[in-house]
ZADREN-432040 format. One record per residue (C-alpha): residue in three letters; x, y, z. Coordinates in steps of 0.2 Angstrom, whole numbers, plus 5000, padded with zeros to 4 digits. Example, Ala and Ser with C-alpha at 12.3 -4.5 7.8 and 13.67 -1.06 7.14 Angstrom:
BEGIN
ALA506249785039SER506849955036
REM end
This chain:
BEGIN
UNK509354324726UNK508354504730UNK508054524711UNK506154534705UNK505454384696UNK504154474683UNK502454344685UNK501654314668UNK499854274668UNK499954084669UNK500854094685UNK499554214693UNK498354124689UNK499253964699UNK499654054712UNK497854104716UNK497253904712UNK498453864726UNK497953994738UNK496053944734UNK496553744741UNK497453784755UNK496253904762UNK495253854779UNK493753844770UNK493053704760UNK491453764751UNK492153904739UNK492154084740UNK491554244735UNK492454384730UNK491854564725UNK492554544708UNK491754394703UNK490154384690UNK488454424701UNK486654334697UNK485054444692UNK484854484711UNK486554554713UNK487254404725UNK489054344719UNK489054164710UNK489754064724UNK491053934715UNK492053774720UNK494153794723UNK494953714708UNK495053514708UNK496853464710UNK496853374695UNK496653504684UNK498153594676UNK498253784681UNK498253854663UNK496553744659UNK494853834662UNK494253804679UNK492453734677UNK491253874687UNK490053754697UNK488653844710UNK488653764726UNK486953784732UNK485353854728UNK485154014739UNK483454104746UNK483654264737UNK482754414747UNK481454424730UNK480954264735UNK480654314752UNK479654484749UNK478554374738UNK478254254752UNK478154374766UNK476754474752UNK475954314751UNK475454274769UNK474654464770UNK473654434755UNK473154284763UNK472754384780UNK472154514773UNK470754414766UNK470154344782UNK468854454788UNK468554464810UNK467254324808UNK468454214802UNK469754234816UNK470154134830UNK471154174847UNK471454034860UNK472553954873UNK472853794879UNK472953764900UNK473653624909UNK474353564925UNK476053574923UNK476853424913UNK475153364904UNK475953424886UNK475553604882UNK476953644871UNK477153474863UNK475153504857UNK475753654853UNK477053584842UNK475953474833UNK474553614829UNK476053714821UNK476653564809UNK474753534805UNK474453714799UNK476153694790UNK477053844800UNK478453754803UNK479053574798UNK478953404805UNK480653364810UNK481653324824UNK482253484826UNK480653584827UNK480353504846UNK479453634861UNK479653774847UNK478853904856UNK480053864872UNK481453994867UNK482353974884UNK483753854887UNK482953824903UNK481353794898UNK481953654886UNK483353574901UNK481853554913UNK480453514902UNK479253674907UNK478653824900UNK479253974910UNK478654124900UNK476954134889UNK477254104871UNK476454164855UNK475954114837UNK474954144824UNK474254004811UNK473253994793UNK472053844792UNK470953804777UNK469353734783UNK468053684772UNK468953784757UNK469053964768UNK470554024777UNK470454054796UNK471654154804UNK472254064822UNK473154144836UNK473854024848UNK474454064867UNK475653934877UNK475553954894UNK476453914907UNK475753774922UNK476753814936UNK475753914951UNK477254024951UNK476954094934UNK474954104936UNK475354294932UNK475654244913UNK474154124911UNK472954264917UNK473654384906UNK473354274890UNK471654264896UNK471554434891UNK472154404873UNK470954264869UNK469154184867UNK469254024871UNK470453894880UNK471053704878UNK470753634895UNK472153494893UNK472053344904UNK473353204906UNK472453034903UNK473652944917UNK473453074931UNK471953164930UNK471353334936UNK472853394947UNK472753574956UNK473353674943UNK472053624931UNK470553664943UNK471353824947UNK471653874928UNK469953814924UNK469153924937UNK470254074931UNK469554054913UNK467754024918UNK467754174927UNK468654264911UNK467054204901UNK467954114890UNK467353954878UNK468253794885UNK468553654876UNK468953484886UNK470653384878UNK470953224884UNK472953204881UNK474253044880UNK472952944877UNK474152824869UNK475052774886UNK474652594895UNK474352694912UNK472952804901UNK471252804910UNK470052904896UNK468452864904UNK469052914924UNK469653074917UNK468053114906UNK466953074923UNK468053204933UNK467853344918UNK466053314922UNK465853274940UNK467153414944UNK466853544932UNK465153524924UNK466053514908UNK465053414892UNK466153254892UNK465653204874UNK466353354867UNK467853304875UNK469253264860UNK470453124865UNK472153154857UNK473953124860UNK475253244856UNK476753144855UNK476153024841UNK475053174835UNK473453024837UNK471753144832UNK472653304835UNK471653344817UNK470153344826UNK470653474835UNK470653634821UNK468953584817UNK468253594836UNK469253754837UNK468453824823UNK466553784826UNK466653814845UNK467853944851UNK466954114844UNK467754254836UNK468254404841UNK467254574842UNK467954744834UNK467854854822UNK469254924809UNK468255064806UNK468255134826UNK469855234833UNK471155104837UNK471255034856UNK472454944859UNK472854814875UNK474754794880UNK474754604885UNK476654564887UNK478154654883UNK480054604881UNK481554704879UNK482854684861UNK484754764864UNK484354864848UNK482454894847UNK482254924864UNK480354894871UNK479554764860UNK477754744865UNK476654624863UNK474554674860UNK472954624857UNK471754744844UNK469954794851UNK469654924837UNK470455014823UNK472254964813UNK473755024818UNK475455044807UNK477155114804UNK477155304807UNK475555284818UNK475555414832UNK475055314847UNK474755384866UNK474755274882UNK473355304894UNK474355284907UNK475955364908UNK475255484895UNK476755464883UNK476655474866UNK477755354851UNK477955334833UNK477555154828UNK479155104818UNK478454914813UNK477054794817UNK476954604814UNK476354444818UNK477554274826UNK477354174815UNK478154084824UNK479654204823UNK479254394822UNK478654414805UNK478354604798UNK476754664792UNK475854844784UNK474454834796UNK473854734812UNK471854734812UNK470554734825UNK470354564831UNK472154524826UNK473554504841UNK475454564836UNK476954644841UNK477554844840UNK478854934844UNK479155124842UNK480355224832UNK481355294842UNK481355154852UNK480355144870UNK482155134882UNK481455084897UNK480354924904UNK479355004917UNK478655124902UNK477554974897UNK476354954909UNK475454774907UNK473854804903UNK473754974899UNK472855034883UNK473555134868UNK472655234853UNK472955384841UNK473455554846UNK471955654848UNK470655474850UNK470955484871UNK469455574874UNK468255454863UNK469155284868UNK468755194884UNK470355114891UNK470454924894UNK470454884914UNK472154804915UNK472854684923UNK473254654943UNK475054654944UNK475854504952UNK476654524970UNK478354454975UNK478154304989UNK479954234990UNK481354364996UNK483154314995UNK484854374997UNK485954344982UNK487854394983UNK489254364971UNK490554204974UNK491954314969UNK491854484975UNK492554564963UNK491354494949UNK489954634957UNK489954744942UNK489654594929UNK488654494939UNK487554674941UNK487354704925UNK486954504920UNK485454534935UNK484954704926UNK484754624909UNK483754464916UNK482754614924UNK482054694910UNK481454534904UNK480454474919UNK479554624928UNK478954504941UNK480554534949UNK480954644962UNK482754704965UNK483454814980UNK485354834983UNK485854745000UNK487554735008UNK488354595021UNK489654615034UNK490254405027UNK490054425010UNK490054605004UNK488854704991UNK487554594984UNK485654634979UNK483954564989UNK482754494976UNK480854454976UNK480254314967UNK478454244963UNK479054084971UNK480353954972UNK480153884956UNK480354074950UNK481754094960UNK482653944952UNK482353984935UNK483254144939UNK484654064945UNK484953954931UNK484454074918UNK485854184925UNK486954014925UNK486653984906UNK486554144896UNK487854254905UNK488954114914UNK488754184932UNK488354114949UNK488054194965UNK487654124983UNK485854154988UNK485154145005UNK483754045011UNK482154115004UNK481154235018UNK479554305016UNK478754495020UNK478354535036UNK477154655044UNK477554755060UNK475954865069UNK476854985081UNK476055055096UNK475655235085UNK474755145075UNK475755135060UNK476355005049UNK477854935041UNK478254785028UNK479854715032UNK480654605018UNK482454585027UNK482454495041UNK484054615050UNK482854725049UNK481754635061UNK481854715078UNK482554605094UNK481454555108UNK482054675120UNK482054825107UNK480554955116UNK479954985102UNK479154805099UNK478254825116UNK476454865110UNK476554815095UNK475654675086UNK476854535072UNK475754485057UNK476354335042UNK475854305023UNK474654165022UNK474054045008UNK472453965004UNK473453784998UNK472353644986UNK473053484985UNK472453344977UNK473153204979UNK472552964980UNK471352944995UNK472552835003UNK473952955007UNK472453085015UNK473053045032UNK474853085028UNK474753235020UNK473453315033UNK474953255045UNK476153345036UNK474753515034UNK474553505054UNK476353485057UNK476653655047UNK475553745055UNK473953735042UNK472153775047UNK471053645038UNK469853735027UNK468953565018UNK469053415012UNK468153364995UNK468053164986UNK467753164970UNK467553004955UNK469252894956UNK469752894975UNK470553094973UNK470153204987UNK470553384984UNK471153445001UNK471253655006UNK472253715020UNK472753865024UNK474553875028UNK475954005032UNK476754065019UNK478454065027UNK478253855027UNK477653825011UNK479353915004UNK480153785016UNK480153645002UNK478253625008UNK477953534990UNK479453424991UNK478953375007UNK477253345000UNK477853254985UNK478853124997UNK477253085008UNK476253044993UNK477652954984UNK477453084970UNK475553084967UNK475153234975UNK475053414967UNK474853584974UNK474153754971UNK474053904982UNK473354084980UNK473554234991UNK472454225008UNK473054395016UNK473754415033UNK473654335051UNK474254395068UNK475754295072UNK477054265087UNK478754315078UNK480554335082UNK482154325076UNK483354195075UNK484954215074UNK486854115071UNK488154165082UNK490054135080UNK490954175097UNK489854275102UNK489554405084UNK487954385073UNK488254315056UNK486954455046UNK486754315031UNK486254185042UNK484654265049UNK482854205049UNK481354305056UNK480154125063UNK478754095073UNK478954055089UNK478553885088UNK479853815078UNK481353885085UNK482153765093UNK482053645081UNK482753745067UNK484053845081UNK484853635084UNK484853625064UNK485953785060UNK487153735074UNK487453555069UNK487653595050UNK488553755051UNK489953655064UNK490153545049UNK490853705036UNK491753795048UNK493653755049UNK494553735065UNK495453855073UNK497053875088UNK495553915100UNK493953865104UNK492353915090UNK490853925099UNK489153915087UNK487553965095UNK485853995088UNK484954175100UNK483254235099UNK483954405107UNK484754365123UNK484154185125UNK485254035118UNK484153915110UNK485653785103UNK487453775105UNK489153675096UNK490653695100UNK492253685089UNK493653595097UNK495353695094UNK497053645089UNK497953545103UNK499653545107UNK500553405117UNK501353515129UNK501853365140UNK502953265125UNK504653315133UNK504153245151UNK504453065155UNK504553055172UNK504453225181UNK503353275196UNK501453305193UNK501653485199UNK502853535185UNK501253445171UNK500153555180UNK501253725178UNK501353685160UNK499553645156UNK499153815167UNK500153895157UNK499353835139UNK497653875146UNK498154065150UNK498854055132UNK497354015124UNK496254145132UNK497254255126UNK497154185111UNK495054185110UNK495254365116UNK496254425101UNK495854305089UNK494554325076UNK493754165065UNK493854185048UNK492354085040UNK492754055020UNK491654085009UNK491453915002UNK490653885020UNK489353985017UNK489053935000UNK488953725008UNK487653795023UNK486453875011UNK486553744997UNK485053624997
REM end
């Protein structure tokens, strides 16, 4: 006991055989010491079988082949050979636009396996939708990227794809990949038809001058009506229905008649590598370590690493520190050409978001007098406000910087700081809509594990004082009250939309019902092949962010769709609604409304705020105001105690004295006492 025991070599080397099988780890190990390939990576080797004796020779068997980084270079080298000698004529930029649902990215999918950029397995499904949410619901949220190599007729042709997303809310992206491209898939579902989205997106590319080529998609389905669609393609949009390609990109049936079409009918891009580079920022996202990556489109010139590039319109300067294509990952190349669209990022890094203007142009130091920049892009405007406070209060800071981070990545958000005398510090956000606004949400769920309580969405606001000045209001506190002076003179105006719904012939007089009822202003009505009307109203902004769509939806048993673009402002009679609780203003339950609908949304907030709101020792008394006028009331019955339990058979004056003398009690009571309204109430109210 406590003297050495010397180890000779045999039982070294059965100590280390024991070690190597009682490890966690089952597929070998490497250690530094051990022999190395002709790359320089260790041999990885099996742990010793337990059959064999420690002093015999343990067999050294690799486990698996690797990818050495040799291997990869010569890859990587490969595919810019093969770019390099594609010349512009042979190059081909285009996107495919749908209503949403009619199988953008599963197309996509198919084009990718096709071209033999990825593989066809199971795994490799909605490939260029990178967001967890985008996969949970089935849509595309942000426009994605990729470039392909087809062989056609024994040449290469270089193909830059663009999935865009076919929700109104994100009409921002599709118009930007315009921008980017020459021609565009108009994808149609067999089953339903053209729907608003695709009359809308069609309109935006015709007007982009871009080549369009008809798709006819899920042709393989029992509900598939190919020659109904193809009559609306004409009859609709004067499009050449026997160019029309009928595929489906579930079962990938003629998607291979596809490349060809693209090939001969979309046209190339113009440019020329031999002009000063100008360069068109289409997108940008931001990397924890690169900072600003940007995504652009090549007019003229080449650009590469250690390229001094200037921006035209914050007038900074930046080293390029590396250029590529997604292919469909960011892949890293010597050069990006004219013609050609890529992704950059500087060395050092661009740190801030805002520094990359959308649409703004770069080029070579010393080239800004010679280049013309591009015209850019109309940046998109906020519709929805909200309020978004944190569940836990003292979760602000994390839950702030989760908000910041989604922020950098979505530039269509707005983002003030806002406080609440219920639920303390929180943040009042601008979305694009309400499908943007709950994307954010469950973006902010999924990738940082954070929830917050968000308000009922609002819109702007624009007040026209007696002076004649102006003011956008965007929280509704900020609203003044009816007997405020200062809203004596002056003149209330509200957002409108122009709305186009198409929707079956039968379920016209239902949805016209539910447009008047919402206050819309009937613009026209149009039939066309197939018993579809497309109807236009023009409606309130505030009501379509009321769930006007699900509404919609349920008059038309589902078969309606809707689209809507900015139709300016209209004079309005506005006030503010507010919920009261004995008497004091709850700030986070506040909703400017036009006069109209105040009553009936004033008996709503009562009846369902009674139901959250615990009971207390004294009467609660819940009212809905418009300034000094009650338009709906609840009241909250207290706690009662039996005062009378001890009295069985005394005179009625002595029941009297006592039930006196509980009533005095509880005005007291109400006089001191103050409700406190948990915040799980407030969460129930403003949940859906």
């Amino acid at each position: 006991m406590g003297g050495r025991v010397p180890l000779s070599a045999r039982s070294m080397r059965s100590c280390i055989s024991t070690l190597r099988q009682c490890r966690p780890y089952s597929k070998g190990f490497t250690s530094p010491w051990l022999p190395r390939n002709c790359h320089g990576d260790p041999v990885t080797y099996h742990p010793r079988p337990s059959g064999i004796r420690p002093s015999s020779p343990v067999p050294l068997v690799p486990l698996v082949q690797r990818s050495h980084a040799s291997t990869a270079k010569a890859t990587t080298s490969d595919l810019e050979r093969r770019i390099a000698a594609i010349p512009i004529s042979r190059f081909r930029n285009f996107c495919i636009v749908a209503h949403i649902d009619h199988g953008k990215s599963t197309l996509s999918d198919r084009l990718l396996e096709i071209t033999g950029t990825i593989s066809s397995t199971s795994s490799n499904k909605q490939i260029l939708d990178t967001l967890e949410v985008e996969r949970e619901r089935g849509i595309t949220v942000k426009a994605q990227t990729c470039t392909m190599i087809y062989n056609h007729k024994g040449e290469d042709y270089l193909l830059h794809l663009v999935d865009t997303p076919g929700h109104v809310d994100f009409r921002a992206e599709v118009t930007r990949s315009y921008a980017s491209c020459g021609g565009a898939l108009l994808l149609v579902d067999a089953s339903q038809g053209v729907q608003a989205q695709t009359v809308a997106n069609f309109y935006l590319a015709f007007a982009e001058g871009l080549k369009i080529l008809p798709v006819v998609n899920k042709i393989d389905m029992n509900a598939a009506d190919v020659p109904r669609v193809l009559e609306q393609l004409e009859s609709t949009f004067e499009l050449d229905s026997s160019k029309a390609i009928g595929v489906s990109a579930k079962t990938g049936l003629n998607v291979k008649q596809l490349l060809p079409a693209i090939v001969e009918n979309i046209p190339a891009p113009e440019g020329d590598e031999t002009k000063p580079l100008r360069m068109l920022l289409v997108d940008s996202w931001y990397d924890s370590f690169r900072g600003v990556i940007c995504l652009v489109r090549i007019f003229d010139g080449t650009v590469r690493p250690g390229d001094n590039l200037v921006s035209f319109a914050t007038g900074n300067k930046y080293t390029v520190g590396e250029v590529g294509i997604r292919h469909p990952i960011q892949t890293p190349q010597t050069v990006l050409r004219a013609g050609q669209v890529g992704y950059i990022f500087f060395n050092p890094g661009m740190k801030k978001i805002k520094d990359a203007k959308i649409g703004d142009t770069f080029t070579t130091v010393g080239s800004e007098d010679i280049v013309d920049p591009y015209p850019g892009f109309e940046e998109p405007k906020p519709m929805v406000f909200v309020a978004a406070f944190p569940t836990d209060p003292g979760d602000y800071q994390r839950l702030s910087d989760s908000i910041g981070q989604l922020v950098l990545n979505d530039r269509s958000v707005t983002l003030l700081k806002d406080h609440s005398e219920a639920l303390g510090a929180g943040w009042r956000i601008g979305f694009l809509g309400s499908l943007h606004c709950s994307v954010f949400q469950d973006r902010l769920r999924q990738e940082h594990g954070a929830s917050i309580i968000i308000t009922e969405p609002a819109v702007q606001f624009k007040v026209v004082w007696r002076d004649g000045t102006e003011s956008i209001l965007q929280n509704p506190n900020e609203f003044p009250e009816p007997e405020d002076n200062k809203l004596r003179g002056a003149t209330c105006y509200e957002p409108y939309v122009l709305a186009t719904m198409t929707l079956p012939e039968e379920y016209l007089g239902r949805a016209i019902e539910l447009c008047e009822a919402n206050r819309g202003e009937q613009e026209s009505i149009e039939f066309f092949h197939g018993m579809q009307v497309i109807l236009k109203y023009r409606i309130p902004t505030a009501q379509l962010v009321d769930d006007l769509f699900g509404k919609l939806k349920g008059a038309t048993k589902g078969y309606a769709t809707l689209d809507y673009e900015d139709a300016g402002w209209k004079q309005s009679s506005l006030v503010k609604l507010q919920l009261l609780v004995n008497k004091e203003p709850v700030d986070v339950i506040s909703r400017v409304v036009h006069s109209s609908q105040v009553d009936r949304l004033g008996r709503q907030w009562v009846t369902k705020f009674k139901e959250h709101v615990q009971r207390q020792m004294f009467e609660v008394v819940i009212q809905a105001a418009v300034g000094r006028k009650i338009v709906a009331r609840e009241t909250l019955k207290p706690f009662r105690k039996d005062v009378l339990a001890k009295l069985h058979a005394s005179d009625i004056t002595r029941r009297k004295k006592l039930l006196e003398k509980q009533k005095e009690g509880r005005k007291k009571l109400r006089a001191v006492g103050n409700v406190v309204i948990e915040q799980e109430a407030f969460q129930r109210f403003l949940a859906k």
